[in-house]
Residue frames as qw, qx, qy, qz and C-alpha x, y, z in Angstrom:
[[0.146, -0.813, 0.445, -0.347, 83.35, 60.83, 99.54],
 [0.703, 0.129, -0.620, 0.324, 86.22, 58.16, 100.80],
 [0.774, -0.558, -0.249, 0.165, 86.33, 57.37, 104.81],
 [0.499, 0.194, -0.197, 0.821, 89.41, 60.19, 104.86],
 [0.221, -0.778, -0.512, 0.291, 88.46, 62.92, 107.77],
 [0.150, 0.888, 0.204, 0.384, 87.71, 66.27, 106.57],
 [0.446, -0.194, -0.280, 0.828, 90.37, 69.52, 108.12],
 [0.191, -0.848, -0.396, 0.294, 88.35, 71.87, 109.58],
 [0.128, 0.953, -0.144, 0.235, 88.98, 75.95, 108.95],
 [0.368, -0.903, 0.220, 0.017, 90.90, 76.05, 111.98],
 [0.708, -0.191, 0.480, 0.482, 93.72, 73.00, 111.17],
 [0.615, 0.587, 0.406, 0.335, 93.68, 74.38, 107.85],
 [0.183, 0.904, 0.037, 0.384, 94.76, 77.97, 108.84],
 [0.442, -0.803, 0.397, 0.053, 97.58, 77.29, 111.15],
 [0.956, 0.085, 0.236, 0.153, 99.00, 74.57, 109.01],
 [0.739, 0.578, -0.151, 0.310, 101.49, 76.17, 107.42],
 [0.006, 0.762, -0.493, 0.419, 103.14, 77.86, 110.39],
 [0.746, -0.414, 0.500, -0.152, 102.99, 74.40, 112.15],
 [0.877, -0.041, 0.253, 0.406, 104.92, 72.82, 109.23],
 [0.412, 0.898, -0.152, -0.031, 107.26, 75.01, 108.23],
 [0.559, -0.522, 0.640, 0.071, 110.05, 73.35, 109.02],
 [0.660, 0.166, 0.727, 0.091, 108.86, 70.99, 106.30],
 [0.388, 0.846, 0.309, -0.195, 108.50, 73.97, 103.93],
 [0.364, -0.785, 0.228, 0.446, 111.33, 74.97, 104.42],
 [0.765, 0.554, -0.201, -0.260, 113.62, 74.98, 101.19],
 [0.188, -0.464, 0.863, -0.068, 116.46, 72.81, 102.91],
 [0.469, 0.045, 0.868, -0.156, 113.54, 70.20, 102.92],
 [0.567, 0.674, 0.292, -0.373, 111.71, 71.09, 99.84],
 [0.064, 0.711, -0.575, -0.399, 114.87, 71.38, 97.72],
 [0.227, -0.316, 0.909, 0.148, 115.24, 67.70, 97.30],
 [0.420, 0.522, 0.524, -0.526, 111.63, 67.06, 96.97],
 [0.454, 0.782, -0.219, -0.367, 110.83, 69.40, 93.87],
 [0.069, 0.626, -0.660, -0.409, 113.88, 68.33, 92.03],
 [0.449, 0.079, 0.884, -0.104, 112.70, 64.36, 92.36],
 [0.415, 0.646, 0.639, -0.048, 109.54, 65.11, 90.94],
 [0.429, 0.814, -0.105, -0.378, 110.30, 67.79, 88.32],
 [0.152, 0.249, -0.868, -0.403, 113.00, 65.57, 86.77],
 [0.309, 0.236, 0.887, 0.249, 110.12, 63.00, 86.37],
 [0.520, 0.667, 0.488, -0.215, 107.60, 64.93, 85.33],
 [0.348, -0.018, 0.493, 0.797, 110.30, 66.40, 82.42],
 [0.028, 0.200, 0.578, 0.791, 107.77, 67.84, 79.99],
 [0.364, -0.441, -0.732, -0.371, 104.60, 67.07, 81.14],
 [0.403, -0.626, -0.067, -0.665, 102.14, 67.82, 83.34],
 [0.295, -0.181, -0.792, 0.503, 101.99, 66.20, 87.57],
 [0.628, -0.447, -0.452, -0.449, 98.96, 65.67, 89.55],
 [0.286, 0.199, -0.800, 0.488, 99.06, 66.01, 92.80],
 [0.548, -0.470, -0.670, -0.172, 96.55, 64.15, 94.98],
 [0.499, -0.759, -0.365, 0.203, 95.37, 65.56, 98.26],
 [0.395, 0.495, -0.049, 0.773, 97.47, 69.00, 97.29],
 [0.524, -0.346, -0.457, 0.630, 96.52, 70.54, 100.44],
 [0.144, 0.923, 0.120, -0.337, 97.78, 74.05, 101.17],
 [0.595, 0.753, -0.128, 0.251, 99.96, 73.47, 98.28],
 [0.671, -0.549, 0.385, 0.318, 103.28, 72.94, 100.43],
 [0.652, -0.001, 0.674, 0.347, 104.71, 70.68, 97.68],
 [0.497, 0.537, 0.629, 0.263, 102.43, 71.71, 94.60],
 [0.408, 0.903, 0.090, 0.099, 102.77, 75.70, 94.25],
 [0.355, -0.730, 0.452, 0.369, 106.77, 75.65, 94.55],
 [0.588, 0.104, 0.751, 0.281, 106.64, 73.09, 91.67],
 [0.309, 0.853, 0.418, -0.036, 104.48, 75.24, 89.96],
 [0.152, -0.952, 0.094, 0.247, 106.76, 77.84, 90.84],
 [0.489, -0.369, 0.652, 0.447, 109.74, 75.69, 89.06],
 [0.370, 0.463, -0.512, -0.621, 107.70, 75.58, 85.47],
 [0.043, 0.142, 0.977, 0.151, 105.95, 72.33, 85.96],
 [0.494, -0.188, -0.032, -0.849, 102.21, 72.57, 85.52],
 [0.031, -0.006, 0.789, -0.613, 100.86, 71.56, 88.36],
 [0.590, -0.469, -0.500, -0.426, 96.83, 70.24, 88.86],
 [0.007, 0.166, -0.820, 0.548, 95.74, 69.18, 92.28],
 [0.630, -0.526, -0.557, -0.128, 92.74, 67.18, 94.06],
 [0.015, -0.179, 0.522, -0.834, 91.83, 68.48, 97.44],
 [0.298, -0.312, -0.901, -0.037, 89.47, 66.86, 99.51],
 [0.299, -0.614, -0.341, 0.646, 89.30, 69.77, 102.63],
 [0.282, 0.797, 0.159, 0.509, 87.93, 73.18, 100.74],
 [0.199, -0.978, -0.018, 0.053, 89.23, 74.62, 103.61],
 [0.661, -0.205, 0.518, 0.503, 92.78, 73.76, 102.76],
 [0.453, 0.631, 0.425, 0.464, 91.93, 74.73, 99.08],
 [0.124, 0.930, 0.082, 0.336, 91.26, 78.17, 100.14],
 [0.578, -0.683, 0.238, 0.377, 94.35, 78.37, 102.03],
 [0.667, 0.187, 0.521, 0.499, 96.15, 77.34, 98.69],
 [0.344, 0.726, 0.409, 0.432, 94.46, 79.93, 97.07],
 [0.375, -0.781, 0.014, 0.500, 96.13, 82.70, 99.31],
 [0.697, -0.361, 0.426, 0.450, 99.17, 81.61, 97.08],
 [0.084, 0.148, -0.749, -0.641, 98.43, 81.47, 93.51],
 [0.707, 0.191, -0.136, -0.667, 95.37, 82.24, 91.24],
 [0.739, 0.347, 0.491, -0.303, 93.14, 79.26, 89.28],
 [0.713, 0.662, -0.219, -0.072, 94.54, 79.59, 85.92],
 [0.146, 0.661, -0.721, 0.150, 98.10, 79.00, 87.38],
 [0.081, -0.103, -0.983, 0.128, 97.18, 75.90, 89.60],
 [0.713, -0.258, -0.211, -0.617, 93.39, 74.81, 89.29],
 [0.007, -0.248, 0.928, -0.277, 92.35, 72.46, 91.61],
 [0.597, -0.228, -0.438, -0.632, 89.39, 70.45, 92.10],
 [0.378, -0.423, 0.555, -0.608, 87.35, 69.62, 95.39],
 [0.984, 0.027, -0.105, -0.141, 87.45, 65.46, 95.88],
 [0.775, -0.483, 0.408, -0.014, 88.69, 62.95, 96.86],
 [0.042, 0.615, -0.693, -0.374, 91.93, 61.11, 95.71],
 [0.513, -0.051, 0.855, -0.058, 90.16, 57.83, 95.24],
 [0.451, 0.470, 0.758, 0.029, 87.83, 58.10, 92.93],
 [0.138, 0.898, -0.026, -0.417, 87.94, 62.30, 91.65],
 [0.693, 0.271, 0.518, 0.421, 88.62, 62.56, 87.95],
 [0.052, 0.731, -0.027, -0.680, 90.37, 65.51, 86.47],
 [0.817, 0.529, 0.217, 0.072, 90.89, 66.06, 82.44],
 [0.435, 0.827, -0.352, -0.045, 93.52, 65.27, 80.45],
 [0.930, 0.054, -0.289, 0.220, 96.69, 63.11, 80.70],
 [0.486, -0.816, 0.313, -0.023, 99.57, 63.31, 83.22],
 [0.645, 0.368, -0.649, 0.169, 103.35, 62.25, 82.96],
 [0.454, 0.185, -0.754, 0.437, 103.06, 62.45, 86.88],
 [0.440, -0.724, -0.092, -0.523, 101.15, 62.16, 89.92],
 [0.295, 0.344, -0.585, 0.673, 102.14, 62.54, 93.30],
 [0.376, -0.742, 0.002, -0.556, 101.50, 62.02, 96.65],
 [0.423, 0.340, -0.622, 0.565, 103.69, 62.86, 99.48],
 [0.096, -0.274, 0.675, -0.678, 103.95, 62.99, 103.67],
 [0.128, 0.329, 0.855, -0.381, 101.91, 59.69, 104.75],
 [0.318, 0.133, 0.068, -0.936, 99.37, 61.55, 103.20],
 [0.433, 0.152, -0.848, -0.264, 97.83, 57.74, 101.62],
 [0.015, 0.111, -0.760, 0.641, 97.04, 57.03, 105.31],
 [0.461, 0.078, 0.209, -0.859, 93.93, 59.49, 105.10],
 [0.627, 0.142, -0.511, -0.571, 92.31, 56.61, 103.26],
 [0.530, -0.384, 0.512, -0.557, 90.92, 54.42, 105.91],
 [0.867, 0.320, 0.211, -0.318, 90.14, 51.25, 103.79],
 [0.448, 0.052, 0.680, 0.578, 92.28, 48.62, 101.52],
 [0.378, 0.571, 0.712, 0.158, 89.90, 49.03, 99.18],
 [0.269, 0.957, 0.100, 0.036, 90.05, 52.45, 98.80],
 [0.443, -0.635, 0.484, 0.408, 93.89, 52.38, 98.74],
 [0.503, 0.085, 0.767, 0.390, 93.69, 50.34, 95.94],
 [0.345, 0.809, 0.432, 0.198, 91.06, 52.54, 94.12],
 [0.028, -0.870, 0.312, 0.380, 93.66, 55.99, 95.03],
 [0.339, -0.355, 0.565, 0.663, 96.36, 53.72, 92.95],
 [0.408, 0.536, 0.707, 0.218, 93.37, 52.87, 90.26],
 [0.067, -0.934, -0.163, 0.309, 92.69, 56.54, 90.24],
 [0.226, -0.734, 0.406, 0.496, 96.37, 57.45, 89.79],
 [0.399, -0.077, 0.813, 0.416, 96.59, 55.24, 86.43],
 [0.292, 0.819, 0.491, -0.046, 93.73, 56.42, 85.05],
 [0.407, 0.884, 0.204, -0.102, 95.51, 59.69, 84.63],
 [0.280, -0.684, 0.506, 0.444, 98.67, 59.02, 83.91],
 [0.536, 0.634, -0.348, -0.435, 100.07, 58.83, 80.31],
 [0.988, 0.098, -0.082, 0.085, 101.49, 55.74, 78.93],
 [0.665, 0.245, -0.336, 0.621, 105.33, 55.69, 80.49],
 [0.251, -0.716, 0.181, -0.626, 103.90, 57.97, 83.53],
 [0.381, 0.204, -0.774, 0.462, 105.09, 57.90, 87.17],
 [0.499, -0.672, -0.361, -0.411, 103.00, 57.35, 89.96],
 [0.286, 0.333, -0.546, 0.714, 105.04, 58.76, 93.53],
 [0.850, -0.294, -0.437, 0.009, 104.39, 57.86, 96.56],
 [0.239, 0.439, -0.621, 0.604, 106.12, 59.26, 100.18],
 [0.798, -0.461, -0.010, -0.389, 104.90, 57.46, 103.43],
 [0.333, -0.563, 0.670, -0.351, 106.41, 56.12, 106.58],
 [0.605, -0.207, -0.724, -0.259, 107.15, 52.93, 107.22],
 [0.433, -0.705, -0.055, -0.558, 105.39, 51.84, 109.94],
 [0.257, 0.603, -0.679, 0.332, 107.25, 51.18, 113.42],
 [0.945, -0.208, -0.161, -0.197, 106.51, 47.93, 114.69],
 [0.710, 0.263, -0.465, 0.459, 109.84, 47.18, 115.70],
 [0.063, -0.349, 0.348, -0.868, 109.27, 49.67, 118.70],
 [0.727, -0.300, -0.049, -0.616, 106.59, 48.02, 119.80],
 [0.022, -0.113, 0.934, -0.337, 107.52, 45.24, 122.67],
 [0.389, -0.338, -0.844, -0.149, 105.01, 42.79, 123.27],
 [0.364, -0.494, -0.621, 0.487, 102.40, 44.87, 125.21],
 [0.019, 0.367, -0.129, -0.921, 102.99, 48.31, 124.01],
 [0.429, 0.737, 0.513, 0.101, 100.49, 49.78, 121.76],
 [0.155, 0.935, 0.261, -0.183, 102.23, 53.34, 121.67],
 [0.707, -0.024, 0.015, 0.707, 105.08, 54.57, 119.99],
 [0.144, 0.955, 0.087, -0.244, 106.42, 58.55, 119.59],
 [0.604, 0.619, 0.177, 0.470, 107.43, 60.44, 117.08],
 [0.028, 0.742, -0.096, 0.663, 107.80, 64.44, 118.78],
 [0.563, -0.689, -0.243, 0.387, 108.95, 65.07, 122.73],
 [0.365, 0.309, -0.010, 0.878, 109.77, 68.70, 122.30],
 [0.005, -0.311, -0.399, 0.862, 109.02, 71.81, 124.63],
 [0.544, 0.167, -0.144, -0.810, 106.08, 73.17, 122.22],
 [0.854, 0.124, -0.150, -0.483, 104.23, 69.32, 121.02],
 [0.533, -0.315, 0.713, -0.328, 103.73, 66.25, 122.00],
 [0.709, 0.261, -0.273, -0.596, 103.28, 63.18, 119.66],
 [0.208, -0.301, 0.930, 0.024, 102.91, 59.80, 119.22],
 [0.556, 0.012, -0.697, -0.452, 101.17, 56.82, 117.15],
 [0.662, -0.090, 0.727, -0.157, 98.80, 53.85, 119.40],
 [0.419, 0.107, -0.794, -0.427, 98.00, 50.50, 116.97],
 [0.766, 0.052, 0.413, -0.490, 95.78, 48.39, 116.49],
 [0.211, -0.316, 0.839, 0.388, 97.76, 45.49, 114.73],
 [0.555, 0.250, 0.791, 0.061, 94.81, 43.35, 114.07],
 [0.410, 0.815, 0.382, -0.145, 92.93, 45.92, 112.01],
 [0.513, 0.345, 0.241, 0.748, 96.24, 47.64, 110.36],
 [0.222, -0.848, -0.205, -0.437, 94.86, 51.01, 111.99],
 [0.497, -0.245, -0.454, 0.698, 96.93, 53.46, 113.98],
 [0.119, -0.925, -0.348, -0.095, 95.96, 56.89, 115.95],
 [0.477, 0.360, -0.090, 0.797, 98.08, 60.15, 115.66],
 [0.490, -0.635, -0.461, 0.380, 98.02, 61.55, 118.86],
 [0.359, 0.264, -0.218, 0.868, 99.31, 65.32, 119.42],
 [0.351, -0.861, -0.333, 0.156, 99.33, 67.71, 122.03],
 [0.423, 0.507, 0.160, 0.733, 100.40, 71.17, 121.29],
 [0.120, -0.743, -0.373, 0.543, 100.90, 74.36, 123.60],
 [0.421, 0.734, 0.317, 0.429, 100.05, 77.24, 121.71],
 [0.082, -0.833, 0.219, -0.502, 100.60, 80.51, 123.62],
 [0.283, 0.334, -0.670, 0.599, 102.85, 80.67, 127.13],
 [0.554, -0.406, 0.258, -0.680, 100.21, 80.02, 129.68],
 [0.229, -0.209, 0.941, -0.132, 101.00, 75.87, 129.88],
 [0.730, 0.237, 0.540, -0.347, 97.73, 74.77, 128.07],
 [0.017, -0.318, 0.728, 0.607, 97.66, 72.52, 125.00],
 [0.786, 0.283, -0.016, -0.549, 95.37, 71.77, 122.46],
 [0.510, -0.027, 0.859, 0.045, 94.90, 68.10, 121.82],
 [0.556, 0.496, -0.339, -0.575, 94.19, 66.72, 118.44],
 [0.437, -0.144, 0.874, 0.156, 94.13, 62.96, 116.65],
 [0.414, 0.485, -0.510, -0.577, 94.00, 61.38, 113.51],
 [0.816, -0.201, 0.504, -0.198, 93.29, 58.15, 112.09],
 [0.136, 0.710, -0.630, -0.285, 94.90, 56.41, 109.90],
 [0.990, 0.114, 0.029, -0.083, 95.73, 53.12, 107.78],
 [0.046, -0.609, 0.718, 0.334, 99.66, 51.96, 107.21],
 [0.930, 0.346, 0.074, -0.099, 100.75, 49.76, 104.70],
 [0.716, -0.477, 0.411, 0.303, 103.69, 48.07, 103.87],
 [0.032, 0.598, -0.508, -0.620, 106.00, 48.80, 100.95],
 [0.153, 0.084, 0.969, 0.174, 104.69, 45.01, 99.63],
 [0.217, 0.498, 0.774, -0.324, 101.79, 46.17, 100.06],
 [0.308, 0.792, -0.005, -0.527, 101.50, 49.28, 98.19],
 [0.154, 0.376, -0.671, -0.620, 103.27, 47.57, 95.40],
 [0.189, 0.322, 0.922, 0.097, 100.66, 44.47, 95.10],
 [0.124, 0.733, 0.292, -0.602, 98.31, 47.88, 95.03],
 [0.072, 0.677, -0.312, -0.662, 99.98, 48.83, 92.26],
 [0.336, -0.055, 0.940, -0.001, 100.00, 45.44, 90.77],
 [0.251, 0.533, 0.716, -0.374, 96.33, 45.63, 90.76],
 [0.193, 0.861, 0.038, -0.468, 96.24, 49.03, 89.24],
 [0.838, 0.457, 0.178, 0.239, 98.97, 48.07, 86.32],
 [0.070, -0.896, 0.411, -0.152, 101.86, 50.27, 87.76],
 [0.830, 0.218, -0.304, 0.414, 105.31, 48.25, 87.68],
 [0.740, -0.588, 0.017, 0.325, 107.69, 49.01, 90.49],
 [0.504, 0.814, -0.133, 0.255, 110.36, 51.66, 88.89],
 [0.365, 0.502, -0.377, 0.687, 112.18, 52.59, 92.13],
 [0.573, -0.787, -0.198, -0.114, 112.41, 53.01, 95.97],
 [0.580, 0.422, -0.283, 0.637, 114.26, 55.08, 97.97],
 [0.355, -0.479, -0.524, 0.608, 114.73, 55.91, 102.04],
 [0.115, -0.661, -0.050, 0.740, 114.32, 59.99, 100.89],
 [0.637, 0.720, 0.245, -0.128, 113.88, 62.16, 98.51],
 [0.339, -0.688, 0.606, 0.211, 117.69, 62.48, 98.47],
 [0.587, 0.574, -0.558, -0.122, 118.06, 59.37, 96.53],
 [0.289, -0.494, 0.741, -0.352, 119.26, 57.47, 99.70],
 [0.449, -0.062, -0.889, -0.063, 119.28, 53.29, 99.44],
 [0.708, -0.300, -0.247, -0.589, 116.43, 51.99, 100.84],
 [0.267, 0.078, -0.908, 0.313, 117.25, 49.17, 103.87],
 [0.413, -0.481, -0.684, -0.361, 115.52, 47.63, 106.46],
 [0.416, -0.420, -0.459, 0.663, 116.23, 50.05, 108.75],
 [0.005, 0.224, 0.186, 0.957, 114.80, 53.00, 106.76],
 [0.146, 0.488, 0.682, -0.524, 111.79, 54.74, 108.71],
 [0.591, 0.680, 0.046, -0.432, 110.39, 55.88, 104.62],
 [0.480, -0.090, 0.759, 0.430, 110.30, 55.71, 101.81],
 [0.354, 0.515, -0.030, -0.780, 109.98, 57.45, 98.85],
 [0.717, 0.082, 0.685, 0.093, 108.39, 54.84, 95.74],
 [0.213, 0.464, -0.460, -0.727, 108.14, 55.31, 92.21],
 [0.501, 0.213, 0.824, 0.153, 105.96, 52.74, 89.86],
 [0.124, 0.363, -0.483, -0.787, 105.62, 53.51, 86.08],
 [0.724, 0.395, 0.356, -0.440, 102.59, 52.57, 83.70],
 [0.545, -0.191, 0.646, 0.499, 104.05, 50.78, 80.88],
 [0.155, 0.504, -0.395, -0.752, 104.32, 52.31, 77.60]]
């Protein structure tokens, strides 16, 4: 097991109605399409599949769809959705969990890279991803970059969410490359919120390609969205692409 922190029953059974927004098919539309034109024929792998946001809509488009899932309780959310024969999945981690057979793609989207607390085990998720991808497969990639530019000399905290239902925001810790996802959420009308936090590693687009480097993945593509949108240095993501060479 990799230094990524387990999701409890409870985060696991409200997730989807706290991202739906992200489910939605305004935001999913673009998504899907990305990654079913690459995977074209073949099969896609998606790492830390979750409750299957991403992986049974794909599924649902005629790609066949695997998944790795660290959090069984997340799994068995998935499994609400769609049987085992249609998407199998398998409980482990993305670093180092080995599934059979050969991929034309694997995937993995929303910061989700983070969970992996360690270089070192960053570098073993891309090692991982190459392993099962075919020769001319894509390995994808969707993760914030991270906002240092917001940070004045002094500041550790930045937010993300100031809305009437949740509170969020990121602190750093520069030296160590380690930030903490703060939220604070009111659930029901009586003014109390439930606190939560995460931890986390960013990395820098450079970084995740020297990662790749490592791993023998070539740099195919980057883009601000899944949209297609030019990348600058004012984009807050970024969606990557890096191909195993034929």
């Amino acid at each position: 097991m990799t230094s990524s922190e387990l999701w409890t029953r409870a985060t696991a059974d409200r997730y989807d109605s706290e991202e739906a927004e992200a489910s939605s098919a305004a935001v999913l539309g673009p998504t899907l399409a990305f990654l079913a034109e690459l995977a074209g024929d073949g099969r896609a792998l998606e790492f830390a599949i979750g409750t299957g946001r991403v992986g049974v809509p794909l599924r649902e488009r005629g790609v066949p769809v695997l998944g790795i899932e660290l959090s069984e309780h997340m799994a068995a959310v998935l499994r609400r959705k769609i049987d085992e024969d249609t998407l199998p999945v398998v409980i482990g981690d993305m670093a180092t969990t080995v599934v059979p057979g050969g991929f034309t793609l694997v995937y993995l989207v929303y910061n989700t890279i983070t969970n992996l607390l360690t270089q070192d085990e960053q570098v073993e998720c891309f090692r991982n991803a190459a392993r099962h991808l075919e020769p001319g497969g894509r390995f994808v990639i969707e993760l914030g970059v991270p906002p240092l530019r917001l940070l004045p000399p002094g500041q550790v905290a930045v937010p993300f969410d100031v809305s009437q239902r949740h509170l969020g925001f990121d602190t750093f810790d520069l030296g160590e490359q380690m930030l903490v996802s703060h939220h604070f959420t009111r659930d029901g009308e009586d003014g109390q919120y439930r606190r939560e936090n995460s931890r986390h590693r960013y990395a820098w687009p450079a970084e995740l390609d020297l990662m790749a480097r490592i791993a023998g993945l070539e740099l195919e593509r980057r883009v601000a969205d899944w949209d297609g949108s030019p990348f600058t240095q004012d984009s807050t993501k970024h969606v990557s692409v890096w191909r195993k060479p034929a």
